[in-house]
Steps between C-alpha positions, in 0.01 A plus 500: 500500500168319337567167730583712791185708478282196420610366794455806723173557385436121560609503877252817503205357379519221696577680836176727420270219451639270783487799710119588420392140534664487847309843625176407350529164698611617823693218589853396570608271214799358654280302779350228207756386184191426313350843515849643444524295188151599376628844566828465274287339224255762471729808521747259201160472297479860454832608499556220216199653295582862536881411379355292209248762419846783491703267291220437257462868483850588400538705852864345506592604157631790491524589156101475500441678862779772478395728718258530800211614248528215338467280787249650644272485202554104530490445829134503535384268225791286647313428826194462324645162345650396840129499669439298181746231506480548958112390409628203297729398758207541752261281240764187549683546816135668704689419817766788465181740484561817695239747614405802305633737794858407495518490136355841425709602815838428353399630140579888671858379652596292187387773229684781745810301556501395119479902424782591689739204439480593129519885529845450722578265196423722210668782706867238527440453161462875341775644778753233415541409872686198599661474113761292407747702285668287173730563313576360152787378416525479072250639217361181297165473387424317831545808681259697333268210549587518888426880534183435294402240732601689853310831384182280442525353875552806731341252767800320506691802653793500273692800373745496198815764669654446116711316283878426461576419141862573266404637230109589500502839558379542096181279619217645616316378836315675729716418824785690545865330355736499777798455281716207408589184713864603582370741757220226638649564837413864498210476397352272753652785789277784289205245397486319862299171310341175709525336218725455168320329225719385221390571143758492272450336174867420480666321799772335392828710525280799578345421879679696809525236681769634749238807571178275554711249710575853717158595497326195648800522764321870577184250549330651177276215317603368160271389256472359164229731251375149386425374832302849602300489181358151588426613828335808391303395228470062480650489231850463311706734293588214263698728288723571817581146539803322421530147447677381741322698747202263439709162383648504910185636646349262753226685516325371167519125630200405781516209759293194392314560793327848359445291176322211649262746727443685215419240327284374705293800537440570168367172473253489791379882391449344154287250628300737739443752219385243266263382768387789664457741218321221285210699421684826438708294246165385399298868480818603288486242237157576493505861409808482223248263333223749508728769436657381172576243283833222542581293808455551813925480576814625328789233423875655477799344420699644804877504591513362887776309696880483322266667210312113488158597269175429614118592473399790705125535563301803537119653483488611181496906473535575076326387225628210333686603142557267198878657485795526736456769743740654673673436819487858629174549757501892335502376157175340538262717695267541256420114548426463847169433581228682760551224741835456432618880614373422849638143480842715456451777724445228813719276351213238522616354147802338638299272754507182264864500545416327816521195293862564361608530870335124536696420197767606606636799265420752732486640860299717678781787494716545269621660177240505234538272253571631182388394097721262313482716219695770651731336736841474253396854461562598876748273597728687207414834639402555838855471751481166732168396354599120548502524864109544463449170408675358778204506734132345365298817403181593682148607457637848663822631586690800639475654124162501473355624855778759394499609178218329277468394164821568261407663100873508371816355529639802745218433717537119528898626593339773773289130615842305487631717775185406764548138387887461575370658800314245560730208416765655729345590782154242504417373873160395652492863653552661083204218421267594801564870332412459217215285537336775744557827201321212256232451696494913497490471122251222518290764711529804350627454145820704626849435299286351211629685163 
């Protein structure tokens, strides 16, 4: 529903402005390709801008907008920042400059058609309209999860009908229990399900297969729990997995291709960043010197590739102590340094790790890297955690634009999930991704913990 009304609201922005630009000039476009292209390229300028300004303003996220309230109280600072970053774009590209009157023209048609498009939405959303009824098939810990998860989305239109489970009736849950599998048949004639999601903690011996073979021959969807909690949240239920599950997956292998452009990308943004934001690097240093005492960077022994060691560098953010700290960020809050809580909150402290992508021990995306000291510590208790060393880790990753900083063991587990996430599913598209919510958190100090 989020892509779908992106893209909506897209197609309407742009009609809006091309349309005002064409009435205000009083011409027929299609006679010259060059004033048609001009045309394109200014209504794309703002349409890209107001889009940008919505993302960055967490009018796609439900969970922060979840009502029409709620949009509407950020709708208005978010087209303040598009006239900021459209006056930018004006600044280097002057020759997409459009006149005042079709601008201020369109802001009436975009702001009314933007009002209404998200009232019909909120109104799908509270009504249930258009749902997609589930129901579960087992009670495991990954179901509860799954209902958890579905009752925090209602904008993804999905309605639990109930579970079928033998034996669960002592267990409480707040979906009604259908009874047992035996009468699976019957239960999809009362229940009348799109969809049967399979959650059973126990397959082996236990799965009706004969009744789910019957029900995708009615044409009603069958899917795995695990595979709808990725989708629903990025990120794994690791405790859900079974070995082989993940020993004959294809999925966690990537063509040499994707490795090589990656590669190659992190490299050449390396280079740019080292060049480009030279004197930022060099106003940093600065300030931790005036700030407080000890060097300007941070050396860590860090775990990276097949678990290889090496030297990660970073703006220093504590104050340097004669014993051995610990690992934990929450452990050592009372160290970090004025400077250093804003180097945090923006994330500015890991730009020196543009030289361990030069190195070579790091890319620009990937898992972060984590301290020698405690890696025989994870590997023995966090599920799968060897396939995170498979790829090179990266000055950001899926975890962190996610989740944050980790305190405790459980929540470098809860991180876990977001990184085998990562190393299953990572693409150019996941990388683009995540490098746009970093540059969010590079903006706005949002997902910092």
């Amino acid at each position: 529903m989020v892509w779908t009304l992106a893209v909506v609201e897209a197609s309407a922005l742009f009609g809006a402005v091309s349309g005002m630009i064409f009435v205000w000039r009083q011409q027929t476009v299609l006679v010259d390709w060059l004033d048609a292209a001009i045309l394109l390229g200014q209504a794309v300028a703002v349409t890209s801008c107001c889009i940008v300004a919505f993302y960055y303003n967490d009018l796609y996220d439900f969970r922060i907008v979840p009502n029409f309230a709620a949009f509407v109280a950020r709708l208005f600072h978010s087209f303040g920042v598009a006239f900021i970053l459209l006056a930018a774009l004006y600044t280097l590209f002057p020759d997409i400059r459009i006149g005042s009157g079709p601008l201020v023209s369109s802001v009436p048609l975009i702001i009314g058609f933007l009002v209404l498009a998200r009232a019909a939405s909120y109104a799908v959303i509270r009504r249930h309209l258009f749902t997609e009824r589930l129901l579960m098939v087992g009670m495991s810990a990954l179901a509860r999860k799954l209902v958890d998860e579905i009752d925090a989305r209602p904008q993804s239109r999905r309605v639990i009908v109930g579970i079928a489970d033998d034996g669960a009736e002592e267990l409480s849950f707040r979906y009604p229990l259908l009874g047992p599998l035996a009468r699976l048949e019957k239960i999809l004639d009362e229940t009348r399900p799109h969809q049967i999601i399979v959650t059973m903690a126990e397959r082996r011996g236990h799965l009706p297969v004969l009744e789910l073979l019957a029900a995708r021959g009615r044409g009603i969807a069958i899917d795995d729990g695990v595979t709808l909690y990725e989708s629903l949240t990025g990120k794994m239920a690791i405790e859900s997995l079974t070995p082989s599950t993940v020993i004959f997956s294809p999925d966690f292998r990537r063509a040499r291709i994707y490795s090589a452009l990656s590669r190659a990308i992190s490299l050449s943004a390396a280079l740019a960043g080292l060049v480009g934001l030279m004197p930022l690097l060099a106003l940093i240093a600065l300030a931790i010197k005036l700030d407080s005492s000890g060097p300007v960077l941070f050396i860590h022994d860090r775990a990276g590739l097949r678990g290889k060691q090496f030297r990660l560098l970073k703006f220093r953010t504590m104050r340097p102590t004669a014993y051995e700290a610990s690992a934990w960020a929450g452990d050592n809050g009372d160290r970090i340094t004025r400077v250093g809580k804003w180097l945090r909150r923006f994330r500015l402290d890991e730009l020196p790790q543009f030289v361990n992508i030069l190195r070579g021990d790091m890319n620009l995306i990937g898992p972060r890297p984590h301290p020698v000291s405690n890696f025989d510590l994870f590997n023995a208790r966090i599920p799968y955690y060897s396939l995170r060393t498979t790829v090179r880790p990266g000055v950001t990753g899926w975890a962190q634009v996610r989740y944050g900083y980790a305190n405790n063991l459980e929540e470098e587990t809860e991180k876990m999930r977001y990184d085998l996430y990562y190393v299953k599913h990572r693409s150019l598209w996941l990388d683009l991704r995540i490098i746009v919510d970093s540059v969010k958190i590079v903006l706005f100090g949002r997902g910092a913990r």
